[in-house]
C-alpha angles and dihedrals in degrees: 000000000000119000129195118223138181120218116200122184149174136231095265091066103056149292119291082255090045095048087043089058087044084053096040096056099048111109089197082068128099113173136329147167135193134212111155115059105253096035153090140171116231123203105190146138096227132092125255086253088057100048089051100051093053084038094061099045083058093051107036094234086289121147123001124276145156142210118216125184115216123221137164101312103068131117139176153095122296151132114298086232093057085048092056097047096052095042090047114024104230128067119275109266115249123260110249112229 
């Protein structure tokens, strides 16, 4: 079953470009967007546990982060297209023009 997760990460760990190739690469990762600096939002069938562990392997133990999986108790204001992901747990499909 797909989760949805937020990372959320530090300096130390990477740039926004660097934590998006860490991301990218992750096979334990299904989807995910980002909006805010210092997160992303993860869509992915693994535990927390999982996704830090590869995590990890990709960083070098370097910086501090967390995963956070988000379930039914969550408000705020974001993008539409964040709120989708996370309802829904795959991007918002593009408009056709």
């Amino acid at each position: 079953m797909k989760k949805a997760y937020i990372l959320i990460y530090n300096d130390i760990v990477g740039t926004r470009a660097q934590v998006k190739e860490y991301v990218d690469s992750m096979s334990e990762v299904w989807t995910w967007r980002y909006d805010m600096p210092h997160v992303f939002y993860i869509i992915s069938t693994y535990s927390a546990e999982k996704l830090t562990d590869a995590f990890r392997k990709k960083t070098g133990d370097k910086g501090r982060f967390m995963f956070s999986e988000v379930n039914d108790n969550y408000q705020g204001l974001m993008l539409e297209e964040t709120w989708y992901l996370l309802n829904n747990k795959h991007n918002k499909p593009k408009k056709e023009e």
